[in-house]
Structure formats: structure tokens, C-alpha cells
C-alpha positions as CSV (number, residue, x, y, z in Angstrom):
1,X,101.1,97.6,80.1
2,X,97.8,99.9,79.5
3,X,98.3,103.5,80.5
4,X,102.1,102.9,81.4
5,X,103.0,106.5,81.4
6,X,100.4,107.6,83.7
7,X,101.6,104.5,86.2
8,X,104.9,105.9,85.9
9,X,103.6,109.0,87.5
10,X,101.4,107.8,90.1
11,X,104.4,105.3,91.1
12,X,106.9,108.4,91.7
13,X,104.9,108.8,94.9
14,X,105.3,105.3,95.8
15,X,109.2,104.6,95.7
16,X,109.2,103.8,92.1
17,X,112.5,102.1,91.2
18,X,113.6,102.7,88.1
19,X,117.6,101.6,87.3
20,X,118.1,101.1,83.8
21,X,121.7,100.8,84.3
22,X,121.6,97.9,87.0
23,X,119.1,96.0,84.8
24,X,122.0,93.9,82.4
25,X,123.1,92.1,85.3
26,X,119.6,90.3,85.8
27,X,118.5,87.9,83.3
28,X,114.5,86.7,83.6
29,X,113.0,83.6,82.2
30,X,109.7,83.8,81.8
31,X,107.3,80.5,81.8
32,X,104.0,79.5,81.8
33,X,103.6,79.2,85.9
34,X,106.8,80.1,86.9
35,X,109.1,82.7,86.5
36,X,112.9,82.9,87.2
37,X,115.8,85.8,87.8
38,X,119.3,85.0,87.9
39,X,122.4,87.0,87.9
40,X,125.1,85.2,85.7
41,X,125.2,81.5,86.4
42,X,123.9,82.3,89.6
43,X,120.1,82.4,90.5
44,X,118.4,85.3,92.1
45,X,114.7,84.2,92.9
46,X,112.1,81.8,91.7
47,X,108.5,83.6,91.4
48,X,105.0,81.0,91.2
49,X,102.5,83.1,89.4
50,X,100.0,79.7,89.5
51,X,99.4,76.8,91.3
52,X,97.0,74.2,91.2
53,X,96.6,74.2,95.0
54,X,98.1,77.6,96.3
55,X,95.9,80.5,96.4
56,X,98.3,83.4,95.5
57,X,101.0,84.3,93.2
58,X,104.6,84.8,95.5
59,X,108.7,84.8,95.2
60,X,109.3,80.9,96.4
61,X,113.0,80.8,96.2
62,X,115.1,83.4,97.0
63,X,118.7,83.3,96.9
64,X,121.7,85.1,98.7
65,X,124.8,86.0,96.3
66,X,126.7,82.9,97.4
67,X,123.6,81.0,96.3
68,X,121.5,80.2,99.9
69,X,118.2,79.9,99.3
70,X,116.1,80.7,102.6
71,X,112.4,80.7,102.0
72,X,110.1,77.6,102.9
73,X,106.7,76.8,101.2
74,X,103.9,75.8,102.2
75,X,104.7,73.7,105.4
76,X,102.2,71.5,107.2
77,X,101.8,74.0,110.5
78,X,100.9,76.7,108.2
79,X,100.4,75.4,104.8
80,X,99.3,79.5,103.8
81,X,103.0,80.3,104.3
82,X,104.3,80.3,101.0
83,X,107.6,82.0,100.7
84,X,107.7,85.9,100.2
85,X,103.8,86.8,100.1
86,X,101.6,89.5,100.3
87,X,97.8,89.4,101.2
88,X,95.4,90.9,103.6
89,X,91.8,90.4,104.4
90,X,89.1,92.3,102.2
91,X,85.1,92.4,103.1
92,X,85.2,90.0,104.9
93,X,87.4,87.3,102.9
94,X,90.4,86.0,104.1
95,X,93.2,86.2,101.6
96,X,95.9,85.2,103.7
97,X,95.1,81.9,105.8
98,X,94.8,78.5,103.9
99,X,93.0,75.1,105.3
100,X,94.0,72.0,104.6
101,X,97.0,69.9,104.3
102,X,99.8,70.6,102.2
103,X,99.1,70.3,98.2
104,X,95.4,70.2,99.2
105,X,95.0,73.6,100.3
106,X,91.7,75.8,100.3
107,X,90.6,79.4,100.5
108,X,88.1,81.8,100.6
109,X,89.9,84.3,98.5
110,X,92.0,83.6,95.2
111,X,94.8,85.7,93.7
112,X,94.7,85.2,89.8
113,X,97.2,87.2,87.7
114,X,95.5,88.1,85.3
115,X,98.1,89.9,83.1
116,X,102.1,89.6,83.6
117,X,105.2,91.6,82.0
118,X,109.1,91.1,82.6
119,X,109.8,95.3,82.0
120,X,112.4,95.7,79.6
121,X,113.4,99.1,81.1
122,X,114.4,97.6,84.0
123,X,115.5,94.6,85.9
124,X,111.9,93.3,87.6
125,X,108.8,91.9,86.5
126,X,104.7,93.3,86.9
127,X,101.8,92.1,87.0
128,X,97.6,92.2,87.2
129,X,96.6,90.3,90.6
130,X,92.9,90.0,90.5
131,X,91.8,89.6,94.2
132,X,88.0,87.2,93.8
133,X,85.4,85.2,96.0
134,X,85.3,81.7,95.6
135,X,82.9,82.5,93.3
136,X,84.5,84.4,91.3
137,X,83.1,87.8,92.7
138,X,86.1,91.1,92.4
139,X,87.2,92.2,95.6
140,X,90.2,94.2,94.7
141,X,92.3,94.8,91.8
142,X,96.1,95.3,92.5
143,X,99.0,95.9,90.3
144,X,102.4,94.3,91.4
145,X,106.0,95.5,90.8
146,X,108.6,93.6,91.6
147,X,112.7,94.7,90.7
148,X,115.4,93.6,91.2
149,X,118.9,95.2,91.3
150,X,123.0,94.6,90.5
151,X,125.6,96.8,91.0
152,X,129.3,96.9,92.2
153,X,127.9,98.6,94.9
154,X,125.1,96.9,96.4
155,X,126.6,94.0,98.2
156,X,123.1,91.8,99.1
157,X,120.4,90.5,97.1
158,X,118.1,93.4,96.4
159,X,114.5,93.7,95.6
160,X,111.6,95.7,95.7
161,X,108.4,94.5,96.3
162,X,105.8,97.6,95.3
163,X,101.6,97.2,95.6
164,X,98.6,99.4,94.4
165,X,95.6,98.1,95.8
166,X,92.3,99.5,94.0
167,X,88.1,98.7,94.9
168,X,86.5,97.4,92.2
169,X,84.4,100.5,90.1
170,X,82.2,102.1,92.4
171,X,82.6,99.6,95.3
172,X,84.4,100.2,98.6
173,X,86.6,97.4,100.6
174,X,87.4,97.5,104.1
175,X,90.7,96.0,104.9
176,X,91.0,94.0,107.6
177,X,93.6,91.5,109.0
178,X,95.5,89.8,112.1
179,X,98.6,91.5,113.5
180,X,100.9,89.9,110.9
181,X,99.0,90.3,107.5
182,X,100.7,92.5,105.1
183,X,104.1,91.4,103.5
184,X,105.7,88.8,105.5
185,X,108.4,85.8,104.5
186,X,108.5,82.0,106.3
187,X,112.7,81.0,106.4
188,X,114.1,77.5,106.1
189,X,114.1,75.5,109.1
190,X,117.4,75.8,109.7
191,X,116.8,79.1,110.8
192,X,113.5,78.5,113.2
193,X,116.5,77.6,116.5
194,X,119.5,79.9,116.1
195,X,119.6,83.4,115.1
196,X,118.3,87.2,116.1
197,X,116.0,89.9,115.5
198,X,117.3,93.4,115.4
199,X,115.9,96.8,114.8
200,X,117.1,100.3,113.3
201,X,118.2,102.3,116.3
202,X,115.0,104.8,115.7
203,X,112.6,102.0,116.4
204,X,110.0,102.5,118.5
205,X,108.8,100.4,121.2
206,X,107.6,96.8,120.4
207,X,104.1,95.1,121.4
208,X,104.2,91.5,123.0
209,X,101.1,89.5,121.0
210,X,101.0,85.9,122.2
211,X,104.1,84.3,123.9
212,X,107.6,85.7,121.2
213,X,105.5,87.3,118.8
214,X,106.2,91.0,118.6
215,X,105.1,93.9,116.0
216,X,107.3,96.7,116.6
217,X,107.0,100.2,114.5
218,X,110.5,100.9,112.1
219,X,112.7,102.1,109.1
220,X,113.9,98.1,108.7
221,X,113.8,95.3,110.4
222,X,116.2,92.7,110.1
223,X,117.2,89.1,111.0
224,X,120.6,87.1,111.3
225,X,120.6,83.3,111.6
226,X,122.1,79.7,110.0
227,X,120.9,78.7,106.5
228,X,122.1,75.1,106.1
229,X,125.2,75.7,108.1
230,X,125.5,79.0,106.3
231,X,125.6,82.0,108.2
232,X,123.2,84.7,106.4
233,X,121.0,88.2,106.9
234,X,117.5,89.1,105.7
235,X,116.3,92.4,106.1
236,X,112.7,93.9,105.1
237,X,112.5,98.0,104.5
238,X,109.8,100.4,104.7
239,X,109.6,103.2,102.1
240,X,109.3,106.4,104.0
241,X,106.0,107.6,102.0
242,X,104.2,104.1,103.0
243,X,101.0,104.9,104.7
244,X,100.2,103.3,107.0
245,X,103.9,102.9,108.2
246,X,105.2,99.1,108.6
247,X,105.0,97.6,111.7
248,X,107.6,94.7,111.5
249,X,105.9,91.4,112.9
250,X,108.3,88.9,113.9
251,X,107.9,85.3,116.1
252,X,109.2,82.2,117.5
253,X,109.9,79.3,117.9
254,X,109.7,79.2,113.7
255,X,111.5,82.2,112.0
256,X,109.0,84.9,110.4
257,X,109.5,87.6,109.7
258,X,106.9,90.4,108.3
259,X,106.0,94.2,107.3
260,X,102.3,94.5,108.4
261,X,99.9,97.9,108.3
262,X,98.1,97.9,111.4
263,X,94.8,96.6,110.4
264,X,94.3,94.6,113.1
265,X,94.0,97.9,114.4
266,X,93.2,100.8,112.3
267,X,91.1,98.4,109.4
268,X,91.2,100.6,105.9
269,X,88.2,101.9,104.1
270,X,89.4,101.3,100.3
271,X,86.9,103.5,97.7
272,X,87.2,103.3,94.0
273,X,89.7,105.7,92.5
274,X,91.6,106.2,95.8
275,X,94.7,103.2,95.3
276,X,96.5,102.0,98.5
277,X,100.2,102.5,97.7
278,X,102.6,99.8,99.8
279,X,106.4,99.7,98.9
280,X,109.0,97.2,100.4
281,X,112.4,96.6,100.1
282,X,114.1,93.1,100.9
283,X,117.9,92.5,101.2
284,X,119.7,89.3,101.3
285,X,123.6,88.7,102.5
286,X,125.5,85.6,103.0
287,X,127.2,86.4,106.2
288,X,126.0,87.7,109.6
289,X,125.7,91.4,109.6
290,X,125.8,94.7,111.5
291,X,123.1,96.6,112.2
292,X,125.4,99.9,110.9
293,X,125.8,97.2,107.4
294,X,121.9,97.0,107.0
295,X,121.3,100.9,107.5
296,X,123.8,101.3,104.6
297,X,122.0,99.3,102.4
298,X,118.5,100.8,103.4
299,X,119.8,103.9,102.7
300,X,120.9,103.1,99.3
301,X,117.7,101.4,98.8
302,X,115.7,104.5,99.5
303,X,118.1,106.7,96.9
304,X,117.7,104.0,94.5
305,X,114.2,104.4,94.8
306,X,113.9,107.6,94.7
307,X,115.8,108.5,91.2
């Protein structure tokens, strides 16, 4: 991509991954619309960069290492939820709800990806999302890194989900959003009636929104429940230099789970030539597991990151 060595620099203040020797593991097959990951024989995630109904680009498989998928799409209570996705409101347009039913969706805001990379230097994939109108009007400009990660030692499915959000030249967005806009992930609904929430023991303390929803301030926040009969754990990370910090929305009676920043609270002023920086980790296990488990992984997460 354009100017690659000065994102390299900017990105080493943003948890930029960069694992050369965890990259052979991961094979990506890049298509037209779609891309895929797998490790092996076994597949890793499924990414939609277009669709003739959904609005944004967003990982809509994802895969523990046994081979459990847990993400739904686009269902018909919230036909917006598609998978792993990121979007906020900007200036007024909403990029993250969707009307309609499903397959016929509509939206005031479009994601298009614009430009699009597997990285050869790594295991993970980038690409130009240009945030429009309707009409076709620029909003915001981001640039999305996503990477994934094998090793002997890194039991889960691993990923990092990095963002730089830019105005437009010479413009300024404000940022605005409900209490769960930000990164956030709709499971399989064999998850929505069994399972639990839990928290890193630093968290601080949660705020009820309407009936189970909660947005608590932490380092992770994870979520143990039956895929399919399977038991498995999904976990979301916060990169320490994320400002703002994640607040970790989560709800019932469906599971959702989600990293949000506050701007249903403290809206952002974006100016050109001053990027938003947001940087996520997401870990995947077959198996239900300890909270002392998921700190262990965040904390290689964060060194991985940080090389």
C-alpha cells in the first residue's frame, strides 16, 4: 500500500502486530467479494468485503481450532448484525443500524473498500474502507488491519482487529453513537440461553442500560457458552494505548458481545490530519475457560503486539 513505511510508524503507537514468524501457518484466499483464512485443512475466518445488500465489509465466519463457527449474520431482529463488525455514527449518519428485512437491507451510510491487500509480511489482510452518504458524499476515510496469528503457543484463535479513522481533507466529523457502537460480534443462537459473561479482575464497575444490557469499563471481556452442543470461549481485548478506553457492552436474552468508546457519552470531534487509532484483540477456544486462561492469552496478545 501507498506510504507503507510511514504507516508502519504511525501503527507502532497503535498495537501494531507484526509476526513474520507465526505467518506460514495461515494461508488466505483472496476472491472477488470474499476473503478466506485457514490454518491447514482447517478454516480460520471468512471475511465479506461486498454485498449486494449489506452495508459494511466484516469477518462472517469465524472459527475455533476444533472448527466451531460462532458468529450469526444478519438475523431478522437486527438484520445490521453482521458477524464481527465495526461502525459508529459520523455527522449525523448512522453507520451501524440497518432497516429492512433480511437480504433487503438499507442504510444511510455505506462502507466501500475501496482498496484491499493480503500483507505478505504477515499473516492478516488490509484494507481502504471509504465511509459515504447515500449519495456518495466522504464522511470518513479509514484504513483496516486485520491479523491473524499461529503458534505452538497460542492455544485460541487469535486476531487483531486494528482501525485508523481519518476526516476527509479539511473537514471535521463528530462521532456519535448508542452505548454499544464500536466493535461488537452477534453469536450463534445456540449461545443466546446458556452461558456467562465474565470480566478481568481490574474491572471497574458496570452500568445497567435497559433490562441485561451492561457496558462495563476493562482490559478484556470475555464470554463462555454452548456452540452447537459445543462448549466454547470468546474473548474481546482492549490495547492499553486505545483512547478512549473500551467499555465492553454485553446483553441478553440474545448473546452480544461488544468493545464500544463511550460516544454515547463523550461524542468525538474528528479534524483532518488528527487519525482515531482503535486496536482490538479477539480470542476463540473450544472449551469453557478460566478467567486466569483468558488473562494469559491477553497478556501474550499485548506482547505480541507490541514487538
Amino acid at each position: 500500500m501507498a506510504g507503507g513505511c510511514l504507516k508502519t510508524l504511525i501503527f507502532l503507537f497503535a498495537c501494531l502486530a507484526v509476526a513474520p514468524m507465526q505467518a506460514a501457518a495461515i494461508d488466505i484466499a483472496d476472491g472477488k467479494t470474499m476473503l478466506s483464512a485457514s490454518a491447514g485443512s482447517h478454516p480460520v475466518l471468512l471475511y465479506r468485503k461486498s454485498s449486494p445488500t449489506a452495508c459494511k465489509p466484516y469477518i462472517q465466519e469465524l472459527y475455533t481450532p476444533g472448527g466451531v463457527q460462532i458468529l450469526r449474520d444478519s438475523v431478522p431482529d437486527h438484520v445490521h448484525h453482521h458477524g464481527l463488525m465495526f461502525a459508529v455514527a459520523a455527522d449525523g449518519v448512522n453507520f451501524w443500524e440497518e432497516r429492512g428485512a433480511v437480504g433487503h437491507e438499507t442504510c444511510q451510510g455505506q462502507m466501500h473498500v475501496s482498496h484491499f491487500d493480503v500483507t505478505k509480511s504477515r499473516a492478516g489482510f488490509s484494507g481502504e474502507v471509504a465511509w459515504t452518504k447515500a449519495d456518495g458524499t466522504a464522511v470518513l476515510n479509514e484504513t483496516r488491519d486485520i491479523d491473524l496469528y499461529a503458534s505452538p503457543d497460542i492455544k485460541p484463535t487469535l486476531l487483531t482487529w486494528r482501525t485508523r479513522l481519518e476526516s476527509p481533507p479539511g473537514k471535521t466529523a463528530k462521532l456519535t453513537g448508542s452505548h454499544y457502537y464500536g466493535l461488537g460480534m452477534r453469536l450463534v443462537e445456540s449461545m443466546d440461553k446458556t452461558g456467562r459473561f465474565f470480566f478481568n479482575k481490574d474491572h471497574g464497575e458496570g452500568v445497567g442500560i435497559r433490562g441485561s444490557e451492561q457496558v462495563t469499563p476493562a482490559k478484556w471481556c470475555a464470554f463462555s457458552s454452548q456452540a452447537d452442543g459445543k462448549p466454547v470461549t470468546v474473548a474481546i481485548f482492549d490495547c492499553p494505548k486505545n483512547r478512549p478506553a473500551a467499555r465492553f457492552f454485553t446483553m441478553r436474552p440474545f448473546a452480544y458481545m461488544g468493545a464500544t468508546i463511550n460516544l454515547w457519552k463523550e461524542p468525538l470531534e474528528l479534524k483532518a490530519g488528527t487519525p482515531l487509532y482503535l486496536s482490538y484483540g479477539v480470542a476463540l477456544w473450544d472449551g469453557d475457560i478460566s478467567a486466569g486462561e483468558v488473562e494469559k492469552t491477553y497478556n501474550q496478545w499485548i506482547a505480541l503486539t507490541q514487538n
